[in-house]
mmCIF file of the N, C-alpha and C atoms, coordinates in Angstrom:
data_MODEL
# 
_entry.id   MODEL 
# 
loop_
_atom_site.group_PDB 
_atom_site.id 
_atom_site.type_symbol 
_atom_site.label_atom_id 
_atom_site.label_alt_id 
_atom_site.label_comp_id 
_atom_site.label_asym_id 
_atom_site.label_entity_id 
_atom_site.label_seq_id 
_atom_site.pdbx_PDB_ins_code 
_atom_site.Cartn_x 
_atom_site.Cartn_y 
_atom_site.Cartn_z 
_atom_site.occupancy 
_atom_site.B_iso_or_equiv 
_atom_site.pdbx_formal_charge 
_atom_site.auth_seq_id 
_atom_site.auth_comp_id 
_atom_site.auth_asym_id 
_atom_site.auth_atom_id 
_atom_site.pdbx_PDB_model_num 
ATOM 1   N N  . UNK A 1 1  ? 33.969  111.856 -92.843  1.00 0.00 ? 1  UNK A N  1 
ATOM 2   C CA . UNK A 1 1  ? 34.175  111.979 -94.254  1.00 0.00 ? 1  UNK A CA 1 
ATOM 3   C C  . UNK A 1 1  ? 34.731  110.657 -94.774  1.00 0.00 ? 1  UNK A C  1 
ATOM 4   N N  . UNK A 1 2  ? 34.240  110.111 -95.649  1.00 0.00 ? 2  UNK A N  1 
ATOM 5   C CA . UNK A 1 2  ? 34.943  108.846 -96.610  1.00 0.00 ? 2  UNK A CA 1 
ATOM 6   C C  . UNK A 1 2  ? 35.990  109.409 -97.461  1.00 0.00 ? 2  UNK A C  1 
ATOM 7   N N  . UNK A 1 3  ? 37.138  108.430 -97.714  1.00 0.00 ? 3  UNK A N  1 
ATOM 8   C CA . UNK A 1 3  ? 37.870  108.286 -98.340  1.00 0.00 ? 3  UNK A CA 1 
ATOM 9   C C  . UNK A 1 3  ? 37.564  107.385 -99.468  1.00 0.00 ? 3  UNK A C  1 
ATOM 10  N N  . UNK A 1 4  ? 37.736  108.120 -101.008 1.00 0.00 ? 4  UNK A N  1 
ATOM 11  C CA . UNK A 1 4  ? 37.524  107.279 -101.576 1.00 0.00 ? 4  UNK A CA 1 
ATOM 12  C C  . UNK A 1 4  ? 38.815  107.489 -102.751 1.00 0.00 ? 4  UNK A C  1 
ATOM 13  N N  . UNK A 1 5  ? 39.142  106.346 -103.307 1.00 0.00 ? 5  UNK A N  1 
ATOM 14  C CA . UNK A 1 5  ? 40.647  105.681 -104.312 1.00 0.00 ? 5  UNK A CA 1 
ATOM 15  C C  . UNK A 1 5  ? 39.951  105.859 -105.842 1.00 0.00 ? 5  UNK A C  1 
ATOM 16  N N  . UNK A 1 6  ? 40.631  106.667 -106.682 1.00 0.00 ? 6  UNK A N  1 
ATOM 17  C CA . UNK A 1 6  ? 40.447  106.488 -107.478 1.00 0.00 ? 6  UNK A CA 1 
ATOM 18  C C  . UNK A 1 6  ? 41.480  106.032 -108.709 1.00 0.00 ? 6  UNK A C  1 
ATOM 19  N N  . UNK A 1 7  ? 40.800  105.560 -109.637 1.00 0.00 ? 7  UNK A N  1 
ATOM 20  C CA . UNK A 1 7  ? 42.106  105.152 -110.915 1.00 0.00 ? 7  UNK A CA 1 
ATOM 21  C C  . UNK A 1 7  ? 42.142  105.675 -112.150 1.00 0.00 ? 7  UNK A C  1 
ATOM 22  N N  . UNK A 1 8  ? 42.802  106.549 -112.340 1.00 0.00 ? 8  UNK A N  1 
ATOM 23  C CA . UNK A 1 8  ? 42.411  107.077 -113.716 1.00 0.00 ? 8  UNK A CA 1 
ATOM 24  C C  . UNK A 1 8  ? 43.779  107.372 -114.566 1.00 0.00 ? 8  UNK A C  1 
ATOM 25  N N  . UNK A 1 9  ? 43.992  107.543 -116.028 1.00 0.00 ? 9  UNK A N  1 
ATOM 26  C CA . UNK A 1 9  ? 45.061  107.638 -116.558 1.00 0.00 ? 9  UNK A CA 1 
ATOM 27  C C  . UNK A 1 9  ? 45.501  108.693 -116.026 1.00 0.00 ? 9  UNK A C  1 
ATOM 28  N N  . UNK A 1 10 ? 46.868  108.606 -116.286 1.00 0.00 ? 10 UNK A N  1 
ATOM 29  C CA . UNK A 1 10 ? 48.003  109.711 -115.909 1.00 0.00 ? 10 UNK A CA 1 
ATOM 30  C C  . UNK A 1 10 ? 47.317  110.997 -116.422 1.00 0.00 ? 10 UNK A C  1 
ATOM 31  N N  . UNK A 1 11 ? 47.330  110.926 -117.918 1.00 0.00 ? 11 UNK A N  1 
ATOM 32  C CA . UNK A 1 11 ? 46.441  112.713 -118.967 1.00 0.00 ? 11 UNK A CA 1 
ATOM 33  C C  . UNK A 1 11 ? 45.409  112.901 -117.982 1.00 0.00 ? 11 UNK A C  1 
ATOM 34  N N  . UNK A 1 12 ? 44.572  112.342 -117.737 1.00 0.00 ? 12 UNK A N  1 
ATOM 35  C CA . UNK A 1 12 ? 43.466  112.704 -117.092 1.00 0.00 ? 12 UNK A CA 1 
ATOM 36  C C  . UNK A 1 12 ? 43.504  113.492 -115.886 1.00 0.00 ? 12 UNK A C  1 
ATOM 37  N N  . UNK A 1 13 ? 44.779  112.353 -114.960 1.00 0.00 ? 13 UNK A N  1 
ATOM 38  C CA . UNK A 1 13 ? 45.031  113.221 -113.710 1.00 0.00 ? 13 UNK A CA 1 
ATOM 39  C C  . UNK A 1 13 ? 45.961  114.447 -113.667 1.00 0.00 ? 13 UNK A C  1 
ATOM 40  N N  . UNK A 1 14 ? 46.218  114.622 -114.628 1.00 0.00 ? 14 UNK A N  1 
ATOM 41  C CA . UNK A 1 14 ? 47.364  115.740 -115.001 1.00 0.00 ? 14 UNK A CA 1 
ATOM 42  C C  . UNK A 1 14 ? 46.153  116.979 -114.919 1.00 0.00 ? 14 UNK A C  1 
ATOM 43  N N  . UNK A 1 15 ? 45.202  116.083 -115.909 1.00 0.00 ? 15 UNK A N  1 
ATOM 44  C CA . UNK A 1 15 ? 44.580  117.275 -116.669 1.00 0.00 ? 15 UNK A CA 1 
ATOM 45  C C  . UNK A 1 15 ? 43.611  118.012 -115.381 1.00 0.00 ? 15 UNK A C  1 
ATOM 46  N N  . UNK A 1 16 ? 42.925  117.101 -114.641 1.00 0.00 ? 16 UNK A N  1 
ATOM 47  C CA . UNK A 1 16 ? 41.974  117.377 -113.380 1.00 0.00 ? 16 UNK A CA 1 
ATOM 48  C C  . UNK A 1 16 ? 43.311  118.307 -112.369 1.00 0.00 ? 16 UNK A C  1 
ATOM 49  N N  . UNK A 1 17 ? 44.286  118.136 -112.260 1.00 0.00 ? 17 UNK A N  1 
ATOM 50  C CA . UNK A 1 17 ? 44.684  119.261 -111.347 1.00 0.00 ? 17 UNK A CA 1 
ATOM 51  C C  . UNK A 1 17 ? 45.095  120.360 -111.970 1.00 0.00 ? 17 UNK A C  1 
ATOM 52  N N  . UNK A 1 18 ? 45.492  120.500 -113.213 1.00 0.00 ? 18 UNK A N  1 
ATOM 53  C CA . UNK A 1 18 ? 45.876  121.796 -113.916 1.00 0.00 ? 18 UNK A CA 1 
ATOM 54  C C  . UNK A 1 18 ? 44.097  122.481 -114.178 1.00 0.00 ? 18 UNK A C  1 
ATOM 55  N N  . UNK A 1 19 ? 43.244  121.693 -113.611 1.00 0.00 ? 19 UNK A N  1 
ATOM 56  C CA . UNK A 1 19 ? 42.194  122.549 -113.751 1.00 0.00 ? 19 UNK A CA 1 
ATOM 57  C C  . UNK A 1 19 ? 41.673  123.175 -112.403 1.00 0.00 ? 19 UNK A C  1 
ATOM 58  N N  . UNK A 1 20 ? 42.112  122.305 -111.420 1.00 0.00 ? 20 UNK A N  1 
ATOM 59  C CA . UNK A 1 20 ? 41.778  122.382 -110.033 1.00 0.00 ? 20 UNK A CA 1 
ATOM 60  C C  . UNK A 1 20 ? 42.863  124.179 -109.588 1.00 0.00 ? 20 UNK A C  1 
ATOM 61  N N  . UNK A 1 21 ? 43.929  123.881 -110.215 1.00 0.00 ? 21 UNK A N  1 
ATOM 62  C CA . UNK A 1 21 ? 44.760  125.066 -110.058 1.00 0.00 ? 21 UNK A CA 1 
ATOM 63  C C  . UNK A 1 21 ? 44.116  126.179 -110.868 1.00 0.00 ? 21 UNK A C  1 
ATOM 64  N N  . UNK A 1 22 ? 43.986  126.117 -111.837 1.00 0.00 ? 22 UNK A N  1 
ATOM 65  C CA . UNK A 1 22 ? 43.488  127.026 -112.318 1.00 0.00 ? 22 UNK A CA 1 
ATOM 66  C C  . UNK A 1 22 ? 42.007  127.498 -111.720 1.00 0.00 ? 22 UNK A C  1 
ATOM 67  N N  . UNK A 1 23 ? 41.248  126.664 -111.118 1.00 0.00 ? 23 UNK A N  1 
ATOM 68  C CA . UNK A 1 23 ? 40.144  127.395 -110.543 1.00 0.00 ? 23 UNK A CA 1 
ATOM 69  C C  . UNK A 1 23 ? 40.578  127.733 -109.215 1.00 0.00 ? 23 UNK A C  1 
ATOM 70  N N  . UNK A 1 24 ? 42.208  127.458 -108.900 1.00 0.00 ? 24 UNK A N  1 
ATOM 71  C CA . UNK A 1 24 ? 42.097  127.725 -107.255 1.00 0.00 ? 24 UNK A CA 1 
ATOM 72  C C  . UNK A 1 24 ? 42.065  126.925 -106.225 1.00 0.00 ? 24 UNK A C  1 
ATOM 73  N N  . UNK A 1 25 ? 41.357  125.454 -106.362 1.00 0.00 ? 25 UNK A N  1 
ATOM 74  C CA . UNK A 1 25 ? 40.923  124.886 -105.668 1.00 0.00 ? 25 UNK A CA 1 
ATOM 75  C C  . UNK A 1 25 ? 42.077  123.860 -105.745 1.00 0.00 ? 25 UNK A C  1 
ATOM 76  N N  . UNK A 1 26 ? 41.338  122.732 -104.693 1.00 0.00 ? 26 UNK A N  1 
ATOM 77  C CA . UNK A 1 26 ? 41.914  121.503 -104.283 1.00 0.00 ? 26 UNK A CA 1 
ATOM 78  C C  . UNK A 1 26 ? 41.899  120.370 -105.457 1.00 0.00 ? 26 UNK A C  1 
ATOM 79  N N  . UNK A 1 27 ? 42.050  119.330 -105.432 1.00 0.00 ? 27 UNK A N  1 
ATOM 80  C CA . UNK A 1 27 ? 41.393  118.305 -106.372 1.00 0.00 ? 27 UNK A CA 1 
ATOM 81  C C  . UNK A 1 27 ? 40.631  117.539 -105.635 1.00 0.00 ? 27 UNK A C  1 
ATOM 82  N N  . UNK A 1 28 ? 40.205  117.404 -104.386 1.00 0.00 ? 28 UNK A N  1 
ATOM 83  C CA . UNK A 1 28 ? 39.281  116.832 -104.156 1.00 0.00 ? 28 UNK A CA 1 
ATOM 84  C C  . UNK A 1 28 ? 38.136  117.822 -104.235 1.00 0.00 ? 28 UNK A C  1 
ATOM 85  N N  . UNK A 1 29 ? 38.619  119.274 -103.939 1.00 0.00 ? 29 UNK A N  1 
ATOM 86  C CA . UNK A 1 29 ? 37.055  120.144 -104.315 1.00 0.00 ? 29 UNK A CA 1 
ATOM 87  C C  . UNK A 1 29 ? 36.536  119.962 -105.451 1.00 0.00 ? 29 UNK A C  1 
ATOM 88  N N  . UNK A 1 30 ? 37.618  119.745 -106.369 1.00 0.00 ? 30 UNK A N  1 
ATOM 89  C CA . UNK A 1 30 ? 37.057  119.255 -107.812 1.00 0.00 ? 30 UNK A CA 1 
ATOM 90  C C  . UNK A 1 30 ? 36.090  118.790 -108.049 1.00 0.00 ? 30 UNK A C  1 
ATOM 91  N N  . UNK A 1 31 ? 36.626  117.501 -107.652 1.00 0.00 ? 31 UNK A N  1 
ATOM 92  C CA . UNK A 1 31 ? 35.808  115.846 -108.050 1.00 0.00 ? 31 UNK A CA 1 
ATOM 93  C C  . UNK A 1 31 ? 34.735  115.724 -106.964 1.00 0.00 ? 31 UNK A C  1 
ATOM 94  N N  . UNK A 1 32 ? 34.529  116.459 -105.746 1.00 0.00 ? 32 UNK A N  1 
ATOM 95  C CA . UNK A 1 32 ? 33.262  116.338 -104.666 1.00 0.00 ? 32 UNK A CA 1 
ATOM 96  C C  . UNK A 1 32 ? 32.053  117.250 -105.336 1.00 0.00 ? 32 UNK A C  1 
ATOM 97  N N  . UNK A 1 33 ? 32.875  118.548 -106.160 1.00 0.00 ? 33 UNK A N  1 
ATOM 98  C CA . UNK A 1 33 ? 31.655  119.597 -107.228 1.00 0.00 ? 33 UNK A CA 1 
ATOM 99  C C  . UNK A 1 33 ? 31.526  119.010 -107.853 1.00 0.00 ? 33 UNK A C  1 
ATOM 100 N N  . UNK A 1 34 ? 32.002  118.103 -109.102 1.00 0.00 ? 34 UNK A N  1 
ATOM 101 C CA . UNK A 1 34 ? 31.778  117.298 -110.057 1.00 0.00 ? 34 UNK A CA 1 
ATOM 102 C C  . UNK A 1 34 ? 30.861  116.426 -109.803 1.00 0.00 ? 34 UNK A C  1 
ATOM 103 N N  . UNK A 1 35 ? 30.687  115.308 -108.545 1.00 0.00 ? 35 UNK A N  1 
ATOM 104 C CA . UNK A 1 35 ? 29.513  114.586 -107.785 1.00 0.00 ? 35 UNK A CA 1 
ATOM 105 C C  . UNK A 1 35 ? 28.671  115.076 -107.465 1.00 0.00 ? 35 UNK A C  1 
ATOM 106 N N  . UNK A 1 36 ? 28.592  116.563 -106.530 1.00 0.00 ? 36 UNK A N  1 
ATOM 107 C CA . UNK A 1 36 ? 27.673  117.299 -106.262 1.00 0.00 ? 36 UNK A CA 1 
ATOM 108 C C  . UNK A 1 36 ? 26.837  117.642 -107.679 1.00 0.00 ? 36 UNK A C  1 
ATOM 109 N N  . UNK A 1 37 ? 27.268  118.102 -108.170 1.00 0.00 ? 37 UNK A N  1 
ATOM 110 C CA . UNK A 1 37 ? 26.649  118.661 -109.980 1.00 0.00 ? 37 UNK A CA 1 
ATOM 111 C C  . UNK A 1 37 ? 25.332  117.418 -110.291 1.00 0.00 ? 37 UNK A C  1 
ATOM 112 N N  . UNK A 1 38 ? 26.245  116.143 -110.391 1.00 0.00 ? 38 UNK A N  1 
ATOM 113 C CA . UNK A 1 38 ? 25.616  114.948 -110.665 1.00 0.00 ? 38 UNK A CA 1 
ATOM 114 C C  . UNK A 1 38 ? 23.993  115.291 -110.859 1.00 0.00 ? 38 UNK A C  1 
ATOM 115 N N  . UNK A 1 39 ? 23.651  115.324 -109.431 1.00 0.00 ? 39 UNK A N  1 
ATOM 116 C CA . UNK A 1 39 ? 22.398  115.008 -108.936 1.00 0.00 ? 39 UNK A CA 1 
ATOM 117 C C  . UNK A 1 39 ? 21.617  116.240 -109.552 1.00 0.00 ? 39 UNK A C  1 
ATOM 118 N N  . UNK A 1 40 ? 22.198  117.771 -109.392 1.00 0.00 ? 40 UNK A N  1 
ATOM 119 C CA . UNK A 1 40 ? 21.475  118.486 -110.168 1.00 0.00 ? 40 UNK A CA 1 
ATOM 120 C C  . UNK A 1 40 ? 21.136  117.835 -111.469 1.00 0.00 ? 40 UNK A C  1 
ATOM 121 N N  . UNK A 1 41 ? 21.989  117.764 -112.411 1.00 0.00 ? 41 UNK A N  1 
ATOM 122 C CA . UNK A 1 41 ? 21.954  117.539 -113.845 1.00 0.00 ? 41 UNK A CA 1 
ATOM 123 C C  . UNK A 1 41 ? 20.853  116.294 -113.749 1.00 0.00 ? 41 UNK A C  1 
ATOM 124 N N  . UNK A 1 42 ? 20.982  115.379 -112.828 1.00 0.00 ? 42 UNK A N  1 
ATOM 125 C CA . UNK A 1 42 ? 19.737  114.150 -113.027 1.00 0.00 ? 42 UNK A CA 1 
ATOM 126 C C  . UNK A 1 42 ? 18.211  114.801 -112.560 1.00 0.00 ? 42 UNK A C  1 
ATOM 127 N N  . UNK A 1 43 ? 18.448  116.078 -111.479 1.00 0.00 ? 43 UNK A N  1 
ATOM 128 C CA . UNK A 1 43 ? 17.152  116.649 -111.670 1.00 0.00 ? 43 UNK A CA 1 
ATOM 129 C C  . UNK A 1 43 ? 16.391  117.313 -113.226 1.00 0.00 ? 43 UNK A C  1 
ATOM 130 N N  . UNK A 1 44 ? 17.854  118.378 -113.438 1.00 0.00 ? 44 UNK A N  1 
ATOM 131 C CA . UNK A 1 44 ? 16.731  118.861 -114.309 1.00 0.00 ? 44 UNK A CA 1 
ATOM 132 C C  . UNK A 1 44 ? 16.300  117.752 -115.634 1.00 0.00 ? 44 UNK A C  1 
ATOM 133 N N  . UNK A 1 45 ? 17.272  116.782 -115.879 1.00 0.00 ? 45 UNK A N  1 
ATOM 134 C CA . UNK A 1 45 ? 17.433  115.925 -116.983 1.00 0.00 ? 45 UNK A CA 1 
ATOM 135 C C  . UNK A 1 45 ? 15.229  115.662 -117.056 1.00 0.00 ? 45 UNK A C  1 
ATOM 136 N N  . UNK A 1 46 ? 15.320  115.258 -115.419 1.00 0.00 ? 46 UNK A N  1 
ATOM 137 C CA . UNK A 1 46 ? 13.882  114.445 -115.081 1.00 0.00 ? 46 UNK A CA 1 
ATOM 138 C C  . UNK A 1 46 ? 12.929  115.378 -115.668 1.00 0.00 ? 46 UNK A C  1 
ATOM 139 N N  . UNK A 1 47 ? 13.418  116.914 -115.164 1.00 0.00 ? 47 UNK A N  1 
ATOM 140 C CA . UNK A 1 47 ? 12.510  118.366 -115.437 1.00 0.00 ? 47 UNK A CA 1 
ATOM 141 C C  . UNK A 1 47 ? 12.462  118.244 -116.913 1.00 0.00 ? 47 UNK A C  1 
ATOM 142 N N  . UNK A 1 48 ? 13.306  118.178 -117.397 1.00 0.00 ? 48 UNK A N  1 
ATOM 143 C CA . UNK A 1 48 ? 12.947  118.089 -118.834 1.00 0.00 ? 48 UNK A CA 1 
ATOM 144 C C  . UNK A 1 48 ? 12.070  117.074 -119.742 1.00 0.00 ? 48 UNK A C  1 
ATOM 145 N N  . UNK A 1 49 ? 12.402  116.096 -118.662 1.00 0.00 ? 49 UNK A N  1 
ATOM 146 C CA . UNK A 1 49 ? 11.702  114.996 -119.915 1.00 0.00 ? 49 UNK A CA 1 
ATOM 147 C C  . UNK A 1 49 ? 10.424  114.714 -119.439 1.00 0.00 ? 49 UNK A C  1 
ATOM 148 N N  . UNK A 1 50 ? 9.843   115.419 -118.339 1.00 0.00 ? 50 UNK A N  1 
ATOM 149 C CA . UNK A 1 50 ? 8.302   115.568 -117.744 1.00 0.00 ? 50 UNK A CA 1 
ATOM 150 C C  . UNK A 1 50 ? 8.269   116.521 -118.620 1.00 0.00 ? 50 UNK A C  1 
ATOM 151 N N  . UNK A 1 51 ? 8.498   118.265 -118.707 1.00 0.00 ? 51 UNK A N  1 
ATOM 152 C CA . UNK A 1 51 ? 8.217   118.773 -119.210 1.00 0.00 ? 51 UNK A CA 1 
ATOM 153 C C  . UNK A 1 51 ? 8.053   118.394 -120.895 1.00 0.00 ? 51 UNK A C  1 
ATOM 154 N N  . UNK A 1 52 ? 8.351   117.414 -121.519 1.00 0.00 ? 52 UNK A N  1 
ATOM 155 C CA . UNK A 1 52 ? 8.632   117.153 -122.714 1.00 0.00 ? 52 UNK A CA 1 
ATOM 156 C C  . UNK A 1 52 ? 7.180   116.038 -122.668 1.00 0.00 ? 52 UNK A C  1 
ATOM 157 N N  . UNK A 1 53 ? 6.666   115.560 -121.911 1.00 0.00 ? 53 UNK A N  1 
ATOM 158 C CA . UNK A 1 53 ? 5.683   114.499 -121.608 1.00 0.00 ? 53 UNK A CA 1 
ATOM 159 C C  . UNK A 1 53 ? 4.224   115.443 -121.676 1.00 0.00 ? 53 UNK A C  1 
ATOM 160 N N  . UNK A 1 54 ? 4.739   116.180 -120.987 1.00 0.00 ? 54 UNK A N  1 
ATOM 161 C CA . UNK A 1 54 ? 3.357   117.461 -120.520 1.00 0.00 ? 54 UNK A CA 1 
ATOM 162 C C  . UNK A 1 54 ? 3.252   118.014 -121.954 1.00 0.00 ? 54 UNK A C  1 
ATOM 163 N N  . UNK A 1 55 ? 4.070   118.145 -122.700 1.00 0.00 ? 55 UNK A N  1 
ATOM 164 C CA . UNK A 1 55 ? 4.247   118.907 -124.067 1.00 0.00 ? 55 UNK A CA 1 
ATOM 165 C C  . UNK A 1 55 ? 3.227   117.918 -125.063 1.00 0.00 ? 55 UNK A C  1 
ATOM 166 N N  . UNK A 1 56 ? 3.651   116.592 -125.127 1.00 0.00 ? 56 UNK A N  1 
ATOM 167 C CA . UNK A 1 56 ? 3.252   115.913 -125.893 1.00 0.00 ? 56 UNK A CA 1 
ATOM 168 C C  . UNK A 1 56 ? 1.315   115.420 -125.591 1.00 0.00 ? 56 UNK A C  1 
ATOM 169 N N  . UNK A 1 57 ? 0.901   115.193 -124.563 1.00 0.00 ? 57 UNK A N  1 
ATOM 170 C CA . UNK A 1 57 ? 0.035   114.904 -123.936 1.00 0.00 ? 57 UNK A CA 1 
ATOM 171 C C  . UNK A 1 57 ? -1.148  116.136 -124.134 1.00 0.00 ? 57 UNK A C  1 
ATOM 172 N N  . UNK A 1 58 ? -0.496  117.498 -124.016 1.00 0.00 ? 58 UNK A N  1 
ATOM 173 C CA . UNK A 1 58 ? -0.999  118.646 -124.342 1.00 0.00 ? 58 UNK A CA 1 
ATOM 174 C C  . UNK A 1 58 ? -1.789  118.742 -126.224 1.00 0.00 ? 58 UNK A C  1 
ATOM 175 N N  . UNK A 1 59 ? -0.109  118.331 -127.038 1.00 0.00 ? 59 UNK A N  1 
ATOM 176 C CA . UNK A 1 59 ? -0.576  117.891 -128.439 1.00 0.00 ? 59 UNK A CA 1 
ATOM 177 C C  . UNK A 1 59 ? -1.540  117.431 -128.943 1.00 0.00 ? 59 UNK A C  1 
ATOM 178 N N  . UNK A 1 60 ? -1.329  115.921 -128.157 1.00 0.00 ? 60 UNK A N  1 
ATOM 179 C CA . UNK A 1 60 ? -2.195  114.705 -128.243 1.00 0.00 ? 60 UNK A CA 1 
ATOM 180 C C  . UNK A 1 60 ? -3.352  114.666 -127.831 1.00 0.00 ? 60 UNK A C  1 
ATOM 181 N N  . UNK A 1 61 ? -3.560  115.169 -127.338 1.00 0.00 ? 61 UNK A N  1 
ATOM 182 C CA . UNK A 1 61 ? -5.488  114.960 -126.407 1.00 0.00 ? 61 UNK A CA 1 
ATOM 183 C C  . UNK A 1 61 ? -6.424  115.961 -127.225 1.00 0.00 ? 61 UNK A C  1 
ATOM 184 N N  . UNK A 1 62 ? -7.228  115.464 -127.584 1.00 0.00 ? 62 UNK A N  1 
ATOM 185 C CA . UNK A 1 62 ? -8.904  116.198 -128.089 1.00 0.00 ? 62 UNK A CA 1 
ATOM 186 C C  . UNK A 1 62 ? -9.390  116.294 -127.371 1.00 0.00 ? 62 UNK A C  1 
ATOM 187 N N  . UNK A 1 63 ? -10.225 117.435 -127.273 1.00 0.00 ? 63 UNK A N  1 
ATOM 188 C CA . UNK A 1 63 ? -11.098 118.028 -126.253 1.00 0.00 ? 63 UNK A CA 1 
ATOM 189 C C  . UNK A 1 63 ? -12.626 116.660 -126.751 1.00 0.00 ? 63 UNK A C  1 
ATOM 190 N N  . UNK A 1 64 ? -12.983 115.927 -125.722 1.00 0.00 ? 64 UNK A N  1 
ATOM 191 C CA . UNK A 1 64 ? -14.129 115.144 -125.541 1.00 0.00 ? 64 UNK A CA 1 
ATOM 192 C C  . UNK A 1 64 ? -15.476 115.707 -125.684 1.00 0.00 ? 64 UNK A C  1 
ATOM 193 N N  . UNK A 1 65 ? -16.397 115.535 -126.645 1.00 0.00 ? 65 UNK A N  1 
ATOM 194 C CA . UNK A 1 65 ? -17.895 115.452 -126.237 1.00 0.00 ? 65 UNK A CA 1 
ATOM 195 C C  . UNK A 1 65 ? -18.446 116.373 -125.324 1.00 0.00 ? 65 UNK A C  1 
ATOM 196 N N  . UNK A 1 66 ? -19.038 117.530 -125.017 1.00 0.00 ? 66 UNK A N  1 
ATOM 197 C CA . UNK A 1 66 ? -19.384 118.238 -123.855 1.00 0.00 ? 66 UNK A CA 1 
ATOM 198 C C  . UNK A 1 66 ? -20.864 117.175 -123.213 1.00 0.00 ? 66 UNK A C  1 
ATOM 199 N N  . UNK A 1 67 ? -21.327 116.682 -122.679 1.00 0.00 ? 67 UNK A N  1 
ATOM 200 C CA . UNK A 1 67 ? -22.272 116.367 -121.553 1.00 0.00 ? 67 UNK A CA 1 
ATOM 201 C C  . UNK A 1 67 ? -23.290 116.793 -122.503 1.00 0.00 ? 67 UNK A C  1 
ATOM 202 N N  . UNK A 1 68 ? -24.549 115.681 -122.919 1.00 0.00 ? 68 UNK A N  1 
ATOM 203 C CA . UNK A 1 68 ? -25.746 116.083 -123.831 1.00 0.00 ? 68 UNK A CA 1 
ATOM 204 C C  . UNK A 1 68 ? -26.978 116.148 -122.659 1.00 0.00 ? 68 UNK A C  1 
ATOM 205 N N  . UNK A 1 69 ? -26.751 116.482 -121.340 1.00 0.00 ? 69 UNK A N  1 
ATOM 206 C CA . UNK A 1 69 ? -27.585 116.891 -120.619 1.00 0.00 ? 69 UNK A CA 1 
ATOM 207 C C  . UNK A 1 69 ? -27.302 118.125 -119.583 1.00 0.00 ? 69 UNK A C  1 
ATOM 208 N N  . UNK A 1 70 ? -28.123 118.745 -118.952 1.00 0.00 ? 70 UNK A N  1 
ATOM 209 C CA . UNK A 1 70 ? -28.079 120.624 -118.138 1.00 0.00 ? 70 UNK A CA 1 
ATOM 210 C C  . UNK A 1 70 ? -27.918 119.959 -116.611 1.00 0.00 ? 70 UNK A C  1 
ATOM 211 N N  . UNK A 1 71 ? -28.613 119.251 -116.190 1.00 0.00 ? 71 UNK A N  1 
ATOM 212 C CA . UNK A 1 71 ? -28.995 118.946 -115.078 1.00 0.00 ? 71 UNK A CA 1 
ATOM 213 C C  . UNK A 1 71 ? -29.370 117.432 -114.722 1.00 0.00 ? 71 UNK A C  1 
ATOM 214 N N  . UNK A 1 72 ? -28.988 116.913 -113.692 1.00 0.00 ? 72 UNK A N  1 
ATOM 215 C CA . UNK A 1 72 ? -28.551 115.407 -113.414 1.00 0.00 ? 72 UNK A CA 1 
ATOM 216 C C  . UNK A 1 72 ? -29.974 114.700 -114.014 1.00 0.00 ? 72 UNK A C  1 
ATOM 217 N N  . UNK A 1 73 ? -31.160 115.535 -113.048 1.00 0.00 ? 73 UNK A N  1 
ATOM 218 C CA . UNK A 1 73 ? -32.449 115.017 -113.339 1.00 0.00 ? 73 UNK A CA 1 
ATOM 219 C C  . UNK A 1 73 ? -32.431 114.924 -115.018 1.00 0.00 ? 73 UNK A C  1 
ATOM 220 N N  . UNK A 1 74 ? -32.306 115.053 -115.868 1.00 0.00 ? 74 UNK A N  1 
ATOM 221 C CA . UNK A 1 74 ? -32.327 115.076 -116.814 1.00 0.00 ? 74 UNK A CA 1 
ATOM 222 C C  . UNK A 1 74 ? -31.907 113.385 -117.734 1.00 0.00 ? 74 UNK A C  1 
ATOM 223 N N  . UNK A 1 75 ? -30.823 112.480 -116.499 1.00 0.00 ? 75 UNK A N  1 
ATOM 224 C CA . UNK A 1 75 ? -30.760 111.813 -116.982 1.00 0.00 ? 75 UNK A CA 1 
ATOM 225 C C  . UNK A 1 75 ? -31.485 110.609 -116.721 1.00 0.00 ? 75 UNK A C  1 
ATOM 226 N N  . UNK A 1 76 ? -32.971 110.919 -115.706 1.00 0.00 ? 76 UNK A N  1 
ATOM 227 C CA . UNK A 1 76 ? -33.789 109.847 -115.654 1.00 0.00 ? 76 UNK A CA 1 
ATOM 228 C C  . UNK A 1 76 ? -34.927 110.453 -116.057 1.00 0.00 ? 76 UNK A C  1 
ATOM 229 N N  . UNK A 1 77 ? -34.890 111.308 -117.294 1.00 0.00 ? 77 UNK A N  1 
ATOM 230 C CA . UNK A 1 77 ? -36.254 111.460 -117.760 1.00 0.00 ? 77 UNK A CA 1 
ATOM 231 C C  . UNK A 1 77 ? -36.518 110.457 -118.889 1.00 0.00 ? 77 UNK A C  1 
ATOM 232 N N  . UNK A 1 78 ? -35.044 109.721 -119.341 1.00 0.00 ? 78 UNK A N  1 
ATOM 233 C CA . UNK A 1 78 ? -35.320 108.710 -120.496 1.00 0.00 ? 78 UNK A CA 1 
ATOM 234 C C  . UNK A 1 78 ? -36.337 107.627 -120.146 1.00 0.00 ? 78 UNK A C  1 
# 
């Protein structure tokens, strides 16, 4: 396990263990859920803004021209 130092104002650190107590926990369980979270939140962030891409792309596109020939032969009868 790493050790890692952190620096933060006094309010802050007051405030992170009166929350750590109140959920029960440690303050490093805190701040290791708080990191852990991270990476979710950068997933769905990604989920969203694909899904927001797929949205727009969906908008944006016209259906093309259907094919003015039935059958391939068709295109060396010109």
């Amino acid at each position: 396990m790493t050790r890692l130092v952190l620096t933060i104002d006094d309010a802050v650190a007051e405030k992170a263990r009166r929350v750590a107590q109140q959920r029960r926990m440690t303050l490093d369980a805190l701040v290791q859920g708080l990191i852990d979270n991270l990476d979710v939140e950068d997933q769905e962030a990604g989920r969203r803004a694909s899904d927001a891409l797929d949205e727009s792309f969906r908008l944006a596109s016209a259906p093309f021209g259907g094919k003015p020939w039935n059958e391939r032969d068709e295109l060396y009868d010109r």
